[in-house]
C-alpha positions in Angstrom: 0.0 0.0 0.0 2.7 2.5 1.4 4.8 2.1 -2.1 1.1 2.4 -4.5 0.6 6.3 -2.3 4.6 7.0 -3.0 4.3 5.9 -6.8 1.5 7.8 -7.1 2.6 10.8 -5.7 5.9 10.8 -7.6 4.1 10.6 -11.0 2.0 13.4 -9.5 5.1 16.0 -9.5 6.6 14.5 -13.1 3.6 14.8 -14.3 3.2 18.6 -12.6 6.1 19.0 -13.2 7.1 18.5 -16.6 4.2 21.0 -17.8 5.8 23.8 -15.9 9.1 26.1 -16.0 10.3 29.5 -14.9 12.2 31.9 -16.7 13.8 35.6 -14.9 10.6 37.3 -16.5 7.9 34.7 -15.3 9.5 32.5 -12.3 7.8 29.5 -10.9 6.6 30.0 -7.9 7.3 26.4 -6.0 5.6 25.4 -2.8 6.2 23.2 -0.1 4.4 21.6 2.8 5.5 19.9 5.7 3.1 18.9 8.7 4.6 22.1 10.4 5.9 24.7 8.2 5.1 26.1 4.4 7.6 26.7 2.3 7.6 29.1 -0.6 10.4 30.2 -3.3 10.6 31.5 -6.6 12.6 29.7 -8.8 14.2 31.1 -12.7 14.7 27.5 -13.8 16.8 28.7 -17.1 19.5 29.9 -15.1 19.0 27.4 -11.9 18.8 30.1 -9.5 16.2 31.0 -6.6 15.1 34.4 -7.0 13.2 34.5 -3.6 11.9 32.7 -1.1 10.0 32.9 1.9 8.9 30.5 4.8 6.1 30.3 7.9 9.6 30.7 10.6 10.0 34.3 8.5 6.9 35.2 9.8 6.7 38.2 12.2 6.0 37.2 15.4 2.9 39.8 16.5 1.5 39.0 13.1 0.6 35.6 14.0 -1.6 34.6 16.6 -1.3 31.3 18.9 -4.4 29.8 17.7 -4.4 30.6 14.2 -4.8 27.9 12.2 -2.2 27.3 9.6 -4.1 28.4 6.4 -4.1 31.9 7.9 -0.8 31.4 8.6 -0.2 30.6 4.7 -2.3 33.5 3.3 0.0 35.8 5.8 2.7 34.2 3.6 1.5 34.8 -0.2 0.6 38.2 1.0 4.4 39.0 2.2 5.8 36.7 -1.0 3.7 39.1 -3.3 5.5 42.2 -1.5 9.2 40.9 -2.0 8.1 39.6 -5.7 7.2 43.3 -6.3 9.8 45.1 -4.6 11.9 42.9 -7.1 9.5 44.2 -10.5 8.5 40.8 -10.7 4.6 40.7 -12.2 3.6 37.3 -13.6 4.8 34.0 -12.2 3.7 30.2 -12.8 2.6 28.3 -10.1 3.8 24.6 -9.1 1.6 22.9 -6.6 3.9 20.4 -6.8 2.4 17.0 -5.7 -0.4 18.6 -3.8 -3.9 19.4 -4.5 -5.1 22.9 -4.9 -7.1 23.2 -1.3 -6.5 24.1 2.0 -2.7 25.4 2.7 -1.8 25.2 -0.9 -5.0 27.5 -2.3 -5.0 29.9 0.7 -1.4 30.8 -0.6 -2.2 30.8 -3.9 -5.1 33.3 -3.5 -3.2 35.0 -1.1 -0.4 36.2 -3.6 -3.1 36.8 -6.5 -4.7 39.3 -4.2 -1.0 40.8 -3.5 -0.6 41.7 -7.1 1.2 39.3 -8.6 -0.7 37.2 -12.1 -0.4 33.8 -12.8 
């Protein structure tokens, strides 16, 4: 059973994957998730360099409440992404789920940083 979820999940992110790339004018915007933290970066895939990235430890501390539950926490997150993507003049990005589905953590993000200027 445990090796059917990991296959499945691997040909999940080739699949994802191999649809999508970043250049220096349109980076791809790559997310992670662990049971804790969320993980954010933008990535210019031509040149194999991060551009930016940005995680839940970065956030400020009086921002973030105890008893917040973590898709706040990841909306705070797209929102400051969005700010450092535009202090950098960067406008348009592509956006790589990677192997996760587009709810909880992983959409509160996404609509987070749409709201924060930046176009998919």
């Amino acid at each position: 059973m445990k090796k059917n979820i990991q296959t499945r999940i691997a040909k999940r992110k080739l699949r994802i994957r191999s649809k999508i790339s970043g250049s220096e004018n349109r980076p791809r915007l790559s997310v992670f998730r662990s049971n804790r933290y969320i993980y954010a970066q933008l990535i210019d895939d031509v040149k194999g360099v991060t551009l930016l990235s940005v995680s839940e430890k970065e956030l400020p501390k009086d921002s973030i409440n105890k008893k917040m539950k973590k898709n706040g926490k990841a909306s705070i997150l797209g929102q400051i992404l969005a700010q450092k993507a535009i202090k950098r003049k960067i406008k348009t990005i592509v956006f790589d789920r990677n192997r996760y589905k587009y709810h909880g953590r992983i959409k509160a993000l996404a609509e987070s940083v749409r709201e924060g200027g930046l176009k998919f």
